[in-house]
Structure formats: C-alpha cells, structure tokens
C-alpha positions as CSV (number, residue, x, y, z in Angstrom):
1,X,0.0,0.0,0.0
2,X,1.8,3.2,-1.3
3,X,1.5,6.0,1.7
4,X,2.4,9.3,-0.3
5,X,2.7,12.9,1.4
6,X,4.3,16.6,0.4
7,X,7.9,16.3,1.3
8,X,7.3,19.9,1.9
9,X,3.9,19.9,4.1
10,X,6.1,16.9,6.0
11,X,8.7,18.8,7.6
12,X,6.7,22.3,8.3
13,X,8.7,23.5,11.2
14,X,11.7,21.3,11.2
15,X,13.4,21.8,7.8
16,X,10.9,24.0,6.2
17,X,8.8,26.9,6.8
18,X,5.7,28.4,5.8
19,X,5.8,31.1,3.1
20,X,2.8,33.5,4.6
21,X,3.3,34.9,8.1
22,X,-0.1,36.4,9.6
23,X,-2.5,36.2,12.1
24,X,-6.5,36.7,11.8
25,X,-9.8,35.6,13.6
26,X,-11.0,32.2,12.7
27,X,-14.0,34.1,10.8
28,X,-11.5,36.1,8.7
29,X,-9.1,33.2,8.1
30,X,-10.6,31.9,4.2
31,X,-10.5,35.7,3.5
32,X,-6.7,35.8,4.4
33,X,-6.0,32.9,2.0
34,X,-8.1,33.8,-0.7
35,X,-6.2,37.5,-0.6
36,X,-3.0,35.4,-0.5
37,X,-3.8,33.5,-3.1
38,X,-5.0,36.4,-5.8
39,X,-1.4,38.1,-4.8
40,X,0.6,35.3,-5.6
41,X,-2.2,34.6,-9.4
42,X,-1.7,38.6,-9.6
43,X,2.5,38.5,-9.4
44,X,2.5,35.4,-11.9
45,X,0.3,36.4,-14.6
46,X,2.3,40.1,-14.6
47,X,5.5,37.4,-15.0
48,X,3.9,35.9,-17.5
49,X,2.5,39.0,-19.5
50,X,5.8,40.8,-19.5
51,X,7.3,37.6,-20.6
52,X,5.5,37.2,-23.7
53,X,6.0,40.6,-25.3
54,X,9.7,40.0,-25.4
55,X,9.4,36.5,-26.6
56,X,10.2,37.1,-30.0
57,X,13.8,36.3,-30.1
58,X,15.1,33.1,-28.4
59,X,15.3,32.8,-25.0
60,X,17.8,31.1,-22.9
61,X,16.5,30.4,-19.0
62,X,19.8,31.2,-17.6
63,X,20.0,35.0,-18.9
64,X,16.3,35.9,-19.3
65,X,14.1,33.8,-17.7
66,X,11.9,34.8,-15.2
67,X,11.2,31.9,-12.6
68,X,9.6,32.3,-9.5
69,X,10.6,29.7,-6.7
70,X,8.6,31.3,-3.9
71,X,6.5,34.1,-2.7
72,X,6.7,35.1,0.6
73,X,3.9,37.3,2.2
74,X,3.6,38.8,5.6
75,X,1.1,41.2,6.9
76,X,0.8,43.9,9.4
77,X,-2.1,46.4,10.4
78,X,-1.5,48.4,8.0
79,X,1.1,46.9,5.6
80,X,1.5,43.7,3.2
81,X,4.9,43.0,2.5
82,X,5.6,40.7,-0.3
83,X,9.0,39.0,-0.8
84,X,9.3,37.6,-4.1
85,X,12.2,34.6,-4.6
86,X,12.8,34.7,-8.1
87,X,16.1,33.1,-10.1
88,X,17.1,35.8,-12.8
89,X,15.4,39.1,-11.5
90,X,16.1,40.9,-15.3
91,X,12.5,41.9,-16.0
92,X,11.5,43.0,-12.6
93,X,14.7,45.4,-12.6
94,X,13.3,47.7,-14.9
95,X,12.5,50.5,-14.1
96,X,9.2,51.5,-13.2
97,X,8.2,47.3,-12.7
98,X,8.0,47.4,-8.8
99,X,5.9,50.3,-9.3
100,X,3.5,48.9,-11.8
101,X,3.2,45.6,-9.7
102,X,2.7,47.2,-6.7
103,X,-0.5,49.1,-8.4
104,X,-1.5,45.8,-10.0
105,X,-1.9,44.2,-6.8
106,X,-3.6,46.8,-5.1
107,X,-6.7,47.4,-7.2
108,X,-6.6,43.3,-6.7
109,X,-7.2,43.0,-3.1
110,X,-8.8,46.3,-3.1
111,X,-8.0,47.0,0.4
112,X,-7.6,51.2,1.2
113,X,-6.4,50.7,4.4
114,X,-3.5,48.1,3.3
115,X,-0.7,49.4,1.3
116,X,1.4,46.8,-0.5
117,X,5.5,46.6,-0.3
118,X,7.1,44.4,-2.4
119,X,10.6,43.6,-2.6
120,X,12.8,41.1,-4.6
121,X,15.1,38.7,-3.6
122,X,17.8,37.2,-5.9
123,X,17.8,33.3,-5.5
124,X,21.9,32.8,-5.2
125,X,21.9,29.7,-6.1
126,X,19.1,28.7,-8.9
127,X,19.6,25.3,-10.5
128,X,19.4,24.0,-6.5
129,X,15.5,25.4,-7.2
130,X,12.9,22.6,-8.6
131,X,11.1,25.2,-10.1
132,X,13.4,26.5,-12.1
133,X,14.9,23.1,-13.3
134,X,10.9,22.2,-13.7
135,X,10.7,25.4,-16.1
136,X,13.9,24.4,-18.5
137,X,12.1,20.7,-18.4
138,X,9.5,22.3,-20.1
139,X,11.1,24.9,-22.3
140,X,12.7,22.0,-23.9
141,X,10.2,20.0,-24.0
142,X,8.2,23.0,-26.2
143,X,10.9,23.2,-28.1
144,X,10.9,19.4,-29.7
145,X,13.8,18.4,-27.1
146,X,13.4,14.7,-26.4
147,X,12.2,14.1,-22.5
148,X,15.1,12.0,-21.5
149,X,17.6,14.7,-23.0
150,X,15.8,17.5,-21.3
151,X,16.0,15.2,-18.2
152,X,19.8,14.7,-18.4
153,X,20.3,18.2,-19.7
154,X,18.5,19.1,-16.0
155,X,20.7,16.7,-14.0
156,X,23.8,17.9,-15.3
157,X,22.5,21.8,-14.6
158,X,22.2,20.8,-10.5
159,X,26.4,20.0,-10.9
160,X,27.0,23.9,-10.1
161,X,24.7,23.6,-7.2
162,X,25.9,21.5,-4.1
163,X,23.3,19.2,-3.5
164,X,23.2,15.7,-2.5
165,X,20.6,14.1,-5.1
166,X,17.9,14.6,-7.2
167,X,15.2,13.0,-9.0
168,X,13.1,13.7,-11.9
169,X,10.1,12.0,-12.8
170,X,7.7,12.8,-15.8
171,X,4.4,11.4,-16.8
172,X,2.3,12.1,-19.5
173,X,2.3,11.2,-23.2
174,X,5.8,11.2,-23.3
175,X,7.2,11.5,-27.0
176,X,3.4,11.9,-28.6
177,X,2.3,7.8,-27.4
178,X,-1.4,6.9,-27.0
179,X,-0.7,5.3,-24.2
180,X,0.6,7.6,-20.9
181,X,3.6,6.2,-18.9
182,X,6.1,7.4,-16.2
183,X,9.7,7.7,-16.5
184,X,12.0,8.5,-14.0
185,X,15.7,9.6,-13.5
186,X,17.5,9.7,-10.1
187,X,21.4,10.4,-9.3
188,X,22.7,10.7,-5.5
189,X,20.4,9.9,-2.2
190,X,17.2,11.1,-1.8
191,X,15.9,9.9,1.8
192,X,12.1,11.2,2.1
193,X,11.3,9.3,5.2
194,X,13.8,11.6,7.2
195,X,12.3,14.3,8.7
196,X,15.4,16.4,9.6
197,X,16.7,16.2,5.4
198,X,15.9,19.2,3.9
199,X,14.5,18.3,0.2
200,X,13.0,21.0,-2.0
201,X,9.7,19.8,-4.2
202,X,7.9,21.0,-7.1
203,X,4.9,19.3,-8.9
204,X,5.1,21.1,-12.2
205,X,2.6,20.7,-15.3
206,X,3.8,21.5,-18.9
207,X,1.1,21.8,-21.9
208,X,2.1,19.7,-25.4
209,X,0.4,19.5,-28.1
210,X,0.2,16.0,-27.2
211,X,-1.5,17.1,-23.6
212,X,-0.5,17.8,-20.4
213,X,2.4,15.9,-18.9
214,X,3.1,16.4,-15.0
215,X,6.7,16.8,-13.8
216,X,7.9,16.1,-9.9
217,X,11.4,16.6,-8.9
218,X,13.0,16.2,-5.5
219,X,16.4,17.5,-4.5
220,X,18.4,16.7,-1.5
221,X,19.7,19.8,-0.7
222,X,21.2,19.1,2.7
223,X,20.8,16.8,6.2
C-alpha cells in the first residue's frame, strides 16, 4: 500500500517553513487565504505578460528567464509586505516594474487601508531550485527536445549547485504515445522518510500538443 505525502507539508517546522506569516480571527481566516492566493495569481500572470511581449527572439532560461521559486507574504495592520524569490530578477529590474506591480496588486485585493511593499530577492543559487529546473524541463520540451535529454540536460544543470541528489520523474504522453507512462531519472540519495533532510519539491505541469504531462522533482539539498 503506497502511503504518499508533500515532502514539503512533511517537515513544516523542522526543515521547512511556511511562506505566509499572519494572524486573523477564525471568521476572517478563508479571506486571508483567498487575498493570498489572488497576490501570488496577480504576481504570476504580470510574469507571464511581460514575458510574452519580449518573446520574440530566443530565450535562454539562464539569462532571461523569469522563474519564481517562492512568494513570501507577511502582513501587518496596515502593511502587506511581499517578498518575491525569483532566479534571474532581469525583467523586474526595470525601471518603473516594482511600481507597476505594486499598483496591479492593489486594485486586486482592493483594500484602502493596506498598502502593499514588495521587494525582490535574488535566489543565489538557482539550479538547486525545482522550479526553475521544472521550467527548463518544459522549455525544452516545447521546443521538440526529447524528454530523457531534457531530463539529463537538468541533471547535469544541479552540478554547479551543491546538492546531495535529485530525481526527476515525468508522466504524460511522453514523446506523442497513445498510451501515458512514467519515466523516472535519479542520481545521489534522496531519503524522504527523514524528517530532519531538507528536500526541496515542485509538482510542475507543462502543456504539449500531445497534452498535459506532470513533472515532480525532489532535491536533496542538505541533512
């Protein structure tokens, strides 16, 4: 019988830590997660947008790219400070971005007595960040790349980080099949059943034109 759990939601307060820090009456508490949850849509899709309209010459993930591995929000009476993680912080550098942002996610939780600081936080070491090796998965796979050589291409990317192991699995219609399968690749120790590992998780999906295929890496980052 296969017993599966977060690696993340499994060592909340040992190894990992929660990414919103607030406090509110049990009555208020679904608002507070909804308003987290439309900040963190809100920061995205302005990644996203800004991302397409320079799109038309090639991009490479490790000088453009813009990849978010975590939003961090924490509110006061009359503050919201957001701390976006991000792993190449080129577009939100320009100037005038913060600003624009910071007006975007006002008018979307609509809150006058709230103003909204955002700041940015370089990631210093990004291919030790599943959701950036997620995102290069999937630009390649876009790209015509064959899975296992986007795969490989990804393990060989975590060398210049110093991590223990990693593991990539993807499922899907892998190369265009009728028939969906799994396939996995794993170099170095993984141990998810210890608490006190730290192991960084992403569950990632990527659209094809064959459909969508799911991707779920796991790195070992330190014990």
């Amino acid at each position: 019988m296969g017993q599966k759990i977060n690696p993340l939601g499994f060592r909340l307060g040992t190894t990992q830590n929660h990414h919103s820090f607030w406090f509110a009456q049990p009555k208020n508490y679904s608002e507070g997660l909804q308003e987290d949850k439309k900040i963190r849509n809100c920061i995205k899709n302005y990644i996203q947008k800004n991302r397409k309209k320079g799109s038309n010459r090639k991009i490479e993930l490790d000088s453009s790219s813009e990849v978010i591995t975590h939003i961090e929000i924490q509110k006061e009476i009359d503050t919201i400070h957001v701390i976006i993680h991000i792993g190449f912080p080129n577009l939100l550098k320009k100037k005038g971005a913060i600003e624009e942002l910071e007006k975007d996610l006002q008018k979307e939780v609509n809150s006058v007595n709230q103003r909204i600081n955002i700041a940015i936080e370089k990631v210093k070491e990004p291919y030790r960040q599943p959701n950036i090796l997620a995102e290069y998965i999937a630009f390649q796979l876009k790209n015509r790349v064959s899975f296992r050589k986007a795969m490989k291409k990804a393990i060989e990317l975590t060398k210049k980080a110093d991590i223990k192991g990693v593991k990539i699995k993807i499922a899907g219609r892998l190369a265009g099949k009728e028939i969906a399968r799994a396939e996995c690749i794993k170099k170095g120790r993984l141990p998810l059943q210890t608490i006190r590992a730290k192991i960084d998780y992403c569950c990632y999906p990527i659209r094809t034109i064959y459909g969508v295929l799911g991707v779920k890496i796991w790195i070992f980052v330190e014990e």
